[in-house]
N, C-alpha and C positions, 0 to 999 in steps of 0.2 A: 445486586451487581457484584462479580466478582472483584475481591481484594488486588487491587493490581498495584499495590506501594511498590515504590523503588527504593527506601530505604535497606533493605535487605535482600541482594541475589544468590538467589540460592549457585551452587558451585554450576561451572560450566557443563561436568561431563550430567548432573541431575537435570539440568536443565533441556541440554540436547535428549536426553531419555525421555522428558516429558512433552519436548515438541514432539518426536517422533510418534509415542500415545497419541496425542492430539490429531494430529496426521490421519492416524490411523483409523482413530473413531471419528473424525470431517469424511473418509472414506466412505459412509455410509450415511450420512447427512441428508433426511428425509425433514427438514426445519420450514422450508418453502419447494414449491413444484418445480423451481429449475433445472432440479436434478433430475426431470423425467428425461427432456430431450438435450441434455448433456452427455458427452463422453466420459466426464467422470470427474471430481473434486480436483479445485485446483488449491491449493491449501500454498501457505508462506514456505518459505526456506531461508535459509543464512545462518548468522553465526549464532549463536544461543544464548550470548550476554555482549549482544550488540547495542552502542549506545544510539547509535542512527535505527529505526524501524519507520521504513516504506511502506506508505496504504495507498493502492491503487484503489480503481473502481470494480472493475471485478476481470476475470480473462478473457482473451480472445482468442480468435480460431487457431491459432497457432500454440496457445498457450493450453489448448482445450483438449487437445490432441496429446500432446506431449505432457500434459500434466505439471509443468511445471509456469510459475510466474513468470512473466516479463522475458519471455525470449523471443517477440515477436517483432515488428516494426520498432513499436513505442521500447521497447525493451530496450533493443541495441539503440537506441536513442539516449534510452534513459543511459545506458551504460557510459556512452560515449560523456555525457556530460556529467557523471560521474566521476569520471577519469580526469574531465578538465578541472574539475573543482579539486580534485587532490584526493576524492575518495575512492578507495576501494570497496565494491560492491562486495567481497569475502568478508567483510568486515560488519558489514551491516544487515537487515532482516530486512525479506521483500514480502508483502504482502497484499492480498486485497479485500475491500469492503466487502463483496460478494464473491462466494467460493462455487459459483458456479457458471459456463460461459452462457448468456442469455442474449438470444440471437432469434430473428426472422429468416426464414428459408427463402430464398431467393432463388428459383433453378438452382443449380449446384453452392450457389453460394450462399453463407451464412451471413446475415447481416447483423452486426452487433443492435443491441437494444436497450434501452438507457433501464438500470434496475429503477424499481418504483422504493416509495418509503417501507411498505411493509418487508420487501425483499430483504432491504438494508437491515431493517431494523431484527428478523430473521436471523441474520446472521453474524449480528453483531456479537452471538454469544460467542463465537470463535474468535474474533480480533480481541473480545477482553482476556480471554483465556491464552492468547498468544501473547499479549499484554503481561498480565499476570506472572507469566514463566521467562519470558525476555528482561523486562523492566528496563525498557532503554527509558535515556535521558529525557531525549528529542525524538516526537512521531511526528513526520513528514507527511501530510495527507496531500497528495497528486490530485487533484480534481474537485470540484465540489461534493461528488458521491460518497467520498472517502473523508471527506470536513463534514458532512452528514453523519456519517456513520462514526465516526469519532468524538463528535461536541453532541449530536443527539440532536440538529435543527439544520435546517437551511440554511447555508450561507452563502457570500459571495465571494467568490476569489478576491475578485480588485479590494474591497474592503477590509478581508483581512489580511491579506498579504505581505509580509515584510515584518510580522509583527508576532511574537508569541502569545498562544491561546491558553492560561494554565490549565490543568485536569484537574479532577478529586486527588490524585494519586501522588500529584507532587512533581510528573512531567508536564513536556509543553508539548502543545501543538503549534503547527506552522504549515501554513495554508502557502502552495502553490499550485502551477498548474499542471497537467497529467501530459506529459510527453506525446499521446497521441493529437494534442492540440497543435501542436509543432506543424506534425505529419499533413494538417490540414492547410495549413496559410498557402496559398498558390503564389502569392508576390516573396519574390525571394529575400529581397531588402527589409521586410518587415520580418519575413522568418529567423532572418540572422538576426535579428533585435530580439526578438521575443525569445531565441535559443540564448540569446546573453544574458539575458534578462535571466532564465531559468539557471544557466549557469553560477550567477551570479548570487541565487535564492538558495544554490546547493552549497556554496562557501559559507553563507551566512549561518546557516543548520549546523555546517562542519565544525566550526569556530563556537556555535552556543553548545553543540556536543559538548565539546573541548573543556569550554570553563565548566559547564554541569557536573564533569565526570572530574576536573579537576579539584 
């Protein structure tokens, strides 16, 4: 596994040099087959000695297109209640468990498709090495795919939620839920709870940033 300590980061502009490498060589990322009937790697972006780093589950059609994370439904979701909690997304690193959109054809539409364990497990070699070069404090995993792809097992949101998970490395993890859960609730009253509730999960991250880095 690679060395991902956060005892020592390396300087920003090294840093941004070697996500952009990274980028470049996930560009070509032949690891598992979802690259076949994919448009093309959707690799992290953000600041390069961010103490917040975001793991989704992997991209969707909007994001598969555009090549970039999180600008689709769930995206400006996640943004908005980024914004509530006090964070700036400039500030922090967006990423996902799986770097490829993995989808059933439906007539013209694409229908997302939940990645399986070896997927994950595939492509975990990129979240270490984005890891690795980041070395943020706190890693937010969105979804249980992304608490998969991070701890290396199955988990459940409700159990580990609200609670830090340590790594080998010296960061924590912190299990919440993926903004496209939001998008699904049909009763409105429960969605405005559940969007507090997340809100509320992204202050608590913001604040153990805070003392980690402090």
């Amino acid at each position: 596994m690679t060395d991902t300590s956060i005892a020592s980061k390396p300087s920003v502009g090294n840093a941004a040099k070697s996500l952009a490498a990274l980028a470049e060589e996930a560009a070509g990322c032949r690891r598992c087959p979802l690259w076949k009937p994919a448009t093309q790697t959707v690799f992290g972006e953000g600041a390069a000695n961010a103490s917040l780093l975001f793991v989704g589950e992997q991209p969707g059609d909007q994001e598969d297109l555009s090549g970039r994370p999180f600008v689709g439904p769930a995206g400006h979701l996640l943004d908005r209640a980024l914004e509530e909690a006090g964070v700036d997304r400039a500030t922090t690193y967006v990423t996902n468990a799986v770097k490829h959109f993995k989808f059933v054809p439906r007539g013209r539409r694409r229908i997302h498709s939940k990645p399986n364990a070896s997927e994950i497990a595939a492509c975990r070699w990129w979240i270490e090495h984005e890891r690795a070069i980041v070395r943020p404090a706190v890693i937010v995993a969105l979804g249980a795919t992304a608490a998969h792809s991070l701890i290396g097992k199955a988990v459940t949101i409700t159990r580990s939620r609200g609670a830090p998970i340590p790594l080998p490395d010296g960061s924590e993890a912190w299990v919440t839920i993926h903004p496209s859960f939001l998008l699904r609730i049909p009763e409105e009253d429960r969605k405005a709870e559940e969007y507090a509730r997340f809100v509320a999960d992204l202050k608590q991250v913001k604040h153990r940033a805070a003392e980690l880095a402090g």
